[in-house]
N, C-alpha and C positions, 0 to 999 in steps of 0.2 A: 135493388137500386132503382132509383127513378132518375131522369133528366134532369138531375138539381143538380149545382154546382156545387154543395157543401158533399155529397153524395160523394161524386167525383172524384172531388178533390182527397176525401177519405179514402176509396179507392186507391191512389196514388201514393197516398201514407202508408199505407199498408201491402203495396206492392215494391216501390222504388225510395222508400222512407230516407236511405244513405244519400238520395241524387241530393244536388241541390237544388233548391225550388227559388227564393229570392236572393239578390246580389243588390247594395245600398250604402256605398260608400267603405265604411270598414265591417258591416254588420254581412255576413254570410249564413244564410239558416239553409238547414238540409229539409225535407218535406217534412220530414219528424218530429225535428225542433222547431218548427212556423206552427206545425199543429199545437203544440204543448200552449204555444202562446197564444193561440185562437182561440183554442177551448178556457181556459184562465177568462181570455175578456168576455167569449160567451157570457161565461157564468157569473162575471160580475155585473153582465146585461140584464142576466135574470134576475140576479139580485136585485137591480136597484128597479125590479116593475117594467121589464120591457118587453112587453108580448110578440106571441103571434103576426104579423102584418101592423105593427109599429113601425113607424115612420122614426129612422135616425140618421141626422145630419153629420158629413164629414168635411170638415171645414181644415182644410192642413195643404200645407205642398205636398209633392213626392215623396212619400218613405216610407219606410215601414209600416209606420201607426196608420197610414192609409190601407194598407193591403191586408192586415189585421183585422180590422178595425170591419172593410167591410166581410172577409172570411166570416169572423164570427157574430156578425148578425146575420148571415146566410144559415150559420150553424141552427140558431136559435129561429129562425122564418120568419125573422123581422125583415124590414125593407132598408138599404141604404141609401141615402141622396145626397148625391152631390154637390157640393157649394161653390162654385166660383169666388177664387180669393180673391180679386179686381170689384167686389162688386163696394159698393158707398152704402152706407146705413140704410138708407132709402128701398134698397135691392135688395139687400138682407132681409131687411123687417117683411117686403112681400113673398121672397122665398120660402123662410122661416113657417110665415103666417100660412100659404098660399101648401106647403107640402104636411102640414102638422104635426109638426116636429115634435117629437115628445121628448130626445133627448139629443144631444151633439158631441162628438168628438171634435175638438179644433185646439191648435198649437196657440201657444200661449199670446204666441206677437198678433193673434185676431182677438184676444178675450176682450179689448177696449172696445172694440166694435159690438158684440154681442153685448156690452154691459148694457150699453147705448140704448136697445131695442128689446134686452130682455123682459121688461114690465109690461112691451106692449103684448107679451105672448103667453098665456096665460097657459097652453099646454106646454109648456117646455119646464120640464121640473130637473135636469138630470144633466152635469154639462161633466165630460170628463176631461181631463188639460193635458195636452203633453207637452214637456217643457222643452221649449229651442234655442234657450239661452237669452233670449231677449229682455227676459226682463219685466216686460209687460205686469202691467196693474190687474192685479185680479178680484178688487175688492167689490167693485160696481157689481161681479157676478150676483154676489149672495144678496142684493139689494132689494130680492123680491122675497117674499115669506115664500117657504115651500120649495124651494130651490136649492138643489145638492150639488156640491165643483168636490170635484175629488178627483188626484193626481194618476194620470195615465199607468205610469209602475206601479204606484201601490194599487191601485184597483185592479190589474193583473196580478199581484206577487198573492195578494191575498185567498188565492180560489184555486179551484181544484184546474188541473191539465187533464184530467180524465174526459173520455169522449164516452159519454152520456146523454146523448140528445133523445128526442124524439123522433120518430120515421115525419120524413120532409114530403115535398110534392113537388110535381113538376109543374105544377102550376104557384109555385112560390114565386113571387113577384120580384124581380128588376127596375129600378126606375131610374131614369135618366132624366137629367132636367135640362135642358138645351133653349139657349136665347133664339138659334138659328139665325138669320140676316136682322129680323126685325123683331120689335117686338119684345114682350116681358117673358120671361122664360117663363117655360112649359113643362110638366112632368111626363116622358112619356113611360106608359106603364107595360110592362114584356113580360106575360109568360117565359120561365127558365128555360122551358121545352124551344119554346118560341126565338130566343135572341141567340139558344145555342146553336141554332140550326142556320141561323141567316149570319150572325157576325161571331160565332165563337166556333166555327170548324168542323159542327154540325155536319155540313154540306162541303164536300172539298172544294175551294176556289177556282180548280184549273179542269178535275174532270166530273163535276158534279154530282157525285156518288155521295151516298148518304148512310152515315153512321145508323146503323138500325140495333143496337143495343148500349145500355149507358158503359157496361162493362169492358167494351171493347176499346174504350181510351184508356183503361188499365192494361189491358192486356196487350195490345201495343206497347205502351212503354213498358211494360216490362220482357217483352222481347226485344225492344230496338238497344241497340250497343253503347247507347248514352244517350243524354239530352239535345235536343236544338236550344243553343242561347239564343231569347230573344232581347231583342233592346229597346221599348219604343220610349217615343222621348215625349209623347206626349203628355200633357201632364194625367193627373186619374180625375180632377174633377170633369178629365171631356170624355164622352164616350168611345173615341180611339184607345186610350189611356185605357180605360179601363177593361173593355175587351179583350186587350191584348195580354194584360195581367192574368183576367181570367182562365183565358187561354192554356196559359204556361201552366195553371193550378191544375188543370181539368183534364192536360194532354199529359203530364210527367213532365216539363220540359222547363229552362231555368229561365225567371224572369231578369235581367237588369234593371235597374231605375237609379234614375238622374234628380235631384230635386228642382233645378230648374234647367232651363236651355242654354247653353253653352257649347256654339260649335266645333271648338278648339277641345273644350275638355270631352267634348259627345267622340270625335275620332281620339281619342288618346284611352277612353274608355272601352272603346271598338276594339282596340290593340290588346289592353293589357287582359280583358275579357274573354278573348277572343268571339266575340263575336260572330252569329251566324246570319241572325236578319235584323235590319236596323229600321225601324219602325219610324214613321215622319207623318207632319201634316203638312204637307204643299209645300209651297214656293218661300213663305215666311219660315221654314227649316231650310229647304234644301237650297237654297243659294246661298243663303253664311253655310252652310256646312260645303257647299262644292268650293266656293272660294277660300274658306281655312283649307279645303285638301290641297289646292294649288300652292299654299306653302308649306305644306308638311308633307307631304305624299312621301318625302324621300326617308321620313324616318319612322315612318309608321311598318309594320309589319298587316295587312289588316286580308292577307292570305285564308283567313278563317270566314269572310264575309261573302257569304254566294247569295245576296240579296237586298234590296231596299226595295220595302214598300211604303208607298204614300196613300192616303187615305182624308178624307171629308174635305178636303180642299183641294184647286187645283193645283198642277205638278209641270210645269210650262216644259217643251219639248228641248227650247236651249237650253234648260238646265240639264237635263238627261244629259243631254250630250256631252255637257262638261265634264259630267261623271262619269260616263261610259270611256271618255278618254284615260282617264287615270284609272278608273276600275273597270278594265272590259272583261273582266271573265263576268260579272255581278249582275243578277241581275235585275234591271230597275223597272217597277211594276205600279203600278196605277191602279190601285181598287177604290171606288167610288160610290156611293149611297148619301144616306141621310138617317137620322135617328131614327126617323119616322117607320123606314122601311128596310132598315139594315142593308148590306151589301149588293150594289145592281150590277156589278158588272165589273170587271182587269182587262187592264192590258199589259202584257209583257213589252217595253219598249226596245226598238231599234235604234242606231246612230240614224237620225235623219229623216225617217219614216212619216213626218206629219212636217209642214212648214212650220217652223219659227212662230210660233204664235196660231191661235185657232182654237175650237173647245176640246176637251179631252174624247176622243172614240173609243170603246172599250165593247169587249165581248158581253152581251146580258148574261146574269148569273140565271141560274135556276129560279122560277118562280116572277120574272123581271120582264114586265114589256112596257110597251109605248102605247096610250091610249088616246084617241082621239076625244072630244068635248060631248061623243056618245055613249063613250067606255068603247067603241067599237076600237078593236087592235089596227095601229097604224100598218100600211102596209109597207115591209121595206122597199127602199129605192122610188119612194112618190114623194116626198121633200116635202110630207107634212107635217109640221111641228104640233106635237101631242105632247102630253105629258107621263112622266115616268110614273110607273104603276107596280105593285107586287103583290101579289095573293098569296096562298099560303101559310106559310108563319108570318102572321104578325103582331103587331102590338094592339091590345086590349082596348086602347086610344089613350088623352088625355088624363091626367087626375084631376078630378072635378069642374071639368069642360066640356057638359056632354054635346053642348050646340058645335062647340070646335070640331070635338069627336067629331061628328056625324058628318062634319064637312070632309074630314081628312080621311076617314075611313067609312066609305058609306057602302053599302050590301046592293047592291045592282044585280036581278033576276038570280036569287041567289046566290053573289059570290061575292064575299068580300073585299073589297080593296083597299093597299094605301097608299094614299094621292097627295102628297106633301106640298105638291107644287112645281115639282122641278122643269123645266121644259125639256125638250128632246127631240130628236127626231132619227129614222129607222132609215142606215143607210142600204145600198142594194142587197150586201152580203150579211145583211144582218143582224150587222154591227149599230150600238147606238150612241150617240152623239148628242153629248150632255149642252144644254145651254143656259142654264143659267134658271135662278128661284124667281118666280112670275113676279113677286112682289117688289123686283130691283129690276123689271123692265121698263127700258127708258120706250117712251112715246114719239118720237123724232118727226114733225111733218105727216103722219100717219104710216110712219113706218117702226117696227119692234124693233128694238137694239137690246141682243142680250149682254151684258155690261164684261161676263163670261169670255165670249168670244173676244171680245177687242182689248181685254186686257194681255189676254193670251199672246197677240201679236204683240202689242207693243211691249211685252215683256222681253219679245227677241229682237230688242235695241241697245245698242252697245252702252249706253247712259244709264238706264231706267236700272233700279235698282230693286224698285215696288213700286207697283201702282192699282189703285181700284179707279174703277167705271162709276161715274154716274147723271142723271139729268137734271140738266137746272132751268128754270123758267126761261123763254125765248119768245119775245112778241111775235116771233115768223114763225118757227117751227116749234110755239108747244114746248116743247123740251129739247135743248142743246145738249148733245155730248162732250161731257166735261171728262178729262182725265186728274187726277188726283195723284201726282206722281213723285217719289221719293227719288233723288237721281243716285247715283254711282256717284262716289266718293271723288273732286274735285272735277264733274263734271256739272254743266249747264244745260239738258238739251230743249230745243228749242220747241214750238206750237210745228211749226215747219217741216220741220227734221224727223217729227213723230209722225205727222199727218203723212209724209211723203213714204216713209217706211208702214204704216199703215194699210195703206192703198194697195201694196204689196200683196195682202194678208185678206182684206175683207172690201164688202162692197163702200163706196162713195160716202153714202147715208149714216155707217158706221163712222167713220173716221171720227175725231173729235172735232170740234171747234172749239173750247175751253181745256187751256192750259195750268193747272195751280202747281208750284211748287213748293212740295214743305220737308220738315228733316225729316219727317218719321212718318208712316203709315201706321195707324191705328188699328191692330189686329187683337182678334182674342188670344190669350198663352196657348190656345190650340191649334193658331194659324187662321182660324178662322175671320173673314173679313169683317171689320165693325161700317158696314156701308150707310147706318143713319149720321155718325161721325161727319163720313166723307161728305154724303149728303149738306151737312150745315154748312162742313169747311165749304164747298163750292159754290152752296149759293150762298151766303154770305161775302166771302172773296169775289162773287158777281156782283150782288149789290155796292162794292164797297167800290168795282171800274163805273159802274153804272153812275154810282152818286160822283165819280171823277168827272 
């Protein structure tokens, strides 16, 4: 066996084959039966010309055909990538173009979009549909000579379930495509060996021991007494999503999936599932999900749930605590990274443990420090702000980015590192203290404002519902901190009432001075913040007091 997930996950089929592996509505597959149907689409991969380190796109929500779909190109050592279904023709077409797609999985309600830009993409020969009822036109597909659309079942029904592969590598590739804050998304490319060790349980999260044989997640689950259900809500085209999925394939243990976000239906799933760890991205989950708990708690059973963890975005302190009231045995944890450099660090949270607002502080994981602007390691408790770094497993870099590469991952006296951006800094004990992606720090008067920190506080305002940080032009100070805030449902709160509740929380220079109120904050389906969005809204909403 090598460190490859298709490996593994064979492993798992052939040790605990009866457990169940995925949970999607009304569909139930046991390890045995997910296999039957991975190997089927493998081979209709093979079939229709799709090699080795081929590049194929998964354009779909939540469900099945997603978790299939990327199994069996793991099977056959092709590559999966991810598509974000938010993206406009425009975003496609550079996706598409920019990852070289040679073929794509995507549900029928996207084929009008792909019809749009297929001509522009002269490797994409290969589109398979799975049908969601919508309806969708699929005529546009066949528009370009050379281009094959053939339906998701029957390209499975017709092929063998036999597991007949080739011996795989652990150097078989992972890709991840990630917009991150800014910017036109990116491929980042992962050794198997590499993303299983830093975001797939590799590396244990809590006491840093490290798996040293591929065999040994088989052989655990087949002595543990049953599976861990996990749940996570993210969707698969983000790299939470998918991780977590992986996971579950790799460890014996049953995945859930949701096809989209729904906090009312996410606890009623918790219930009838039972549920053991419920998987989130920040703040944009977990407050609809704590506020449905405050009206259902009494009919929920969710006795089965010893966990929630949040991950790629922040997870603000008052929310914790809403939940630790209603679910105090549970418990609510913080693991924090970036695509770039997988997992840097949890925290296990307390009732009350951090003020109301502030950046998240969490233990470094293994492989995780803080570097100064020399690569020298920050030292804890000098309140110098460096930035987050990881050595060891990492990623290979970009896909055909080698000048980005070399920024983000550059070899200093021999060691490689990857240096995504993130700021930080190393408190006494240890502990590190995340602030925020350099490219969203505000300039203030000649002072940094990580956008990070001060949404954290004003998050623990009785009004504020969401909000992002950001700076807008200021004849005085260069750049004004603006907040960008969704309120709480029949509330107004004010410039004042934030500023004051602020001041609480962070120094003076922080605070805002620009207040915008709008119905909705613009995040990614992963929670993640869309800050160029915010960006326009506020200066814009400036220009528009200014020219008053």
């Amino acid at each position: 066996m090598e460190f490859n997930f298709a490996d593994m996950f064979e492993a798992n089929v052939d040790g605990v084959g009866g457990r169940t592996a995925l949970v999607f509505e009304d569909t139930r597959l046991t390890f045995t039966e997910l296999e039957a149907r991975v190997n089927r689409l493998a081979h209709h991969f093979q079939a229709a010309g799709v090699a080795v380190g081929d590049h194929v796109g998964i354009y779909a929500y939540n469900g099945v055909e997603w978790v299939e779909s990327m199994a069996a190109l793991y099977k056959i050592r092709a590559v999966p990538v991810n598509i974000n279904y938010r993206y406009v023709e425009s975003e496609l077409r550079y996706l598409f173009d920019n990852a070289d797609l040679r073929a794509v999985v995507i549900q029928r309600e996207f084929a009008p979009r792909v019809a749009a830009i297929i001509g522009d993409l002269p490797l994409l020969t290969h589109v398979v549909v799975s049908e969601d009822g919508s309806g969708a036109a699929l005529d546009g597909l066949t528009g370009r000579a050379g281009v094959t659309v053939v339906d998701y079942d029957e390209a499975k029904a017709s092929q063998s379930p036999d597991r007949d592969f080739a011996p795989r590598s652990a150097d078989d590739i992972h890709m991840i495509y990630t917009g991150g804050t800014t910017g036109m998304p990116k491929g980042v490319m992962w050794r198997q060996e590499d993303i299983f060790y830093t975001l797939c349980g590799g590396i244990d999260a809590y006491t840093n021991e490290k798996v040293e044989r591929p065999e040994e997640l088989s052989e655990k689950a087949r002595a543990a007494a049953g599976p861990t259900t996990f749940f996570p809500i993210a969707p698969l085209m983000h790299g939470a999503g998918q991780v977590s999925t992986i996971r579950g394939l790799i460890h014996g243990d049953t995945t859930v999936l949701v096809r989209k976000f729904d906090a009312r239906e996410a606890w009623r799933i918790c219930d009838r599932e039972k549920v053991n760890v419920l998987g989130i991205t920040g703040d944009a989950m977990a407050r609809p999900l704590a506020d449905a708990l405050e009206e259902m708690h009494e009919d929920l059973d969710l006795s089965s749930l010893f966990s929630i963890g949040s991950s790629a975005a922040i997870f603000s302190q008052s929310i914790k605590d809403q939940l630790m009231v209603r679910l105090p045995n549970v418990l609510i944890v913080d693991s924090v990274g970036a695509t770039e450099t997988g997992m840097n660090g949890i925290k296990i949270a307390q009732p009350g443990d951090q003020p109301k607002g502030g950046p998240a502080t969490v233990a470094p994981s293994r492989d995780s420090i803080v570097i100064d602007e020399d690569f020298r390691q920050v030292e804890p408790g000098s309140e110098v702000v460096g930035r987050i770094a990881r050595t060891g497993n990492i990623p290979l870099g970009y896909y055909k980015d080698p000048e980005r590469t070399a920024q983000v991952f550059p070899t200093i006296d021999g060691v490689r590192y990857s240096v995504p951006g993130d700021f930080a800094k190393v408190e006494a004990d240890g502990n590190i203290t995340l602030l925020g992606r350099g490219s969203i720090v505000i300039n203030t008067g000649g002072e940094k404002v990580y956008p990070e920190e001060v949404e954290g506080a004003l998050k623990g305002h009785p009004e504020v519902f969401d909000v992002l940080v950001v700076g807008v032009p200021d004849e005085r100070w260069g750049e004004a901190v603006a907040a960008v805030v969704q309120p709480r449902e029949g509330t107004t709160p004010t410039l004042e009432s934030l500023s004051a509740h602020c001041r609480e929380h962070v120094a003076g220079y922080k605070v805002p001075k620009r207040l915008y109120l709008v119905d909705q904050i613009v995040r990614a389906p992963s929670g993640k913040p869309d800050y160029p969005w915010a960006k326009e809204y506020a200066k814009a909403a400036a220009a528009a007091e200014a020219g008053a």
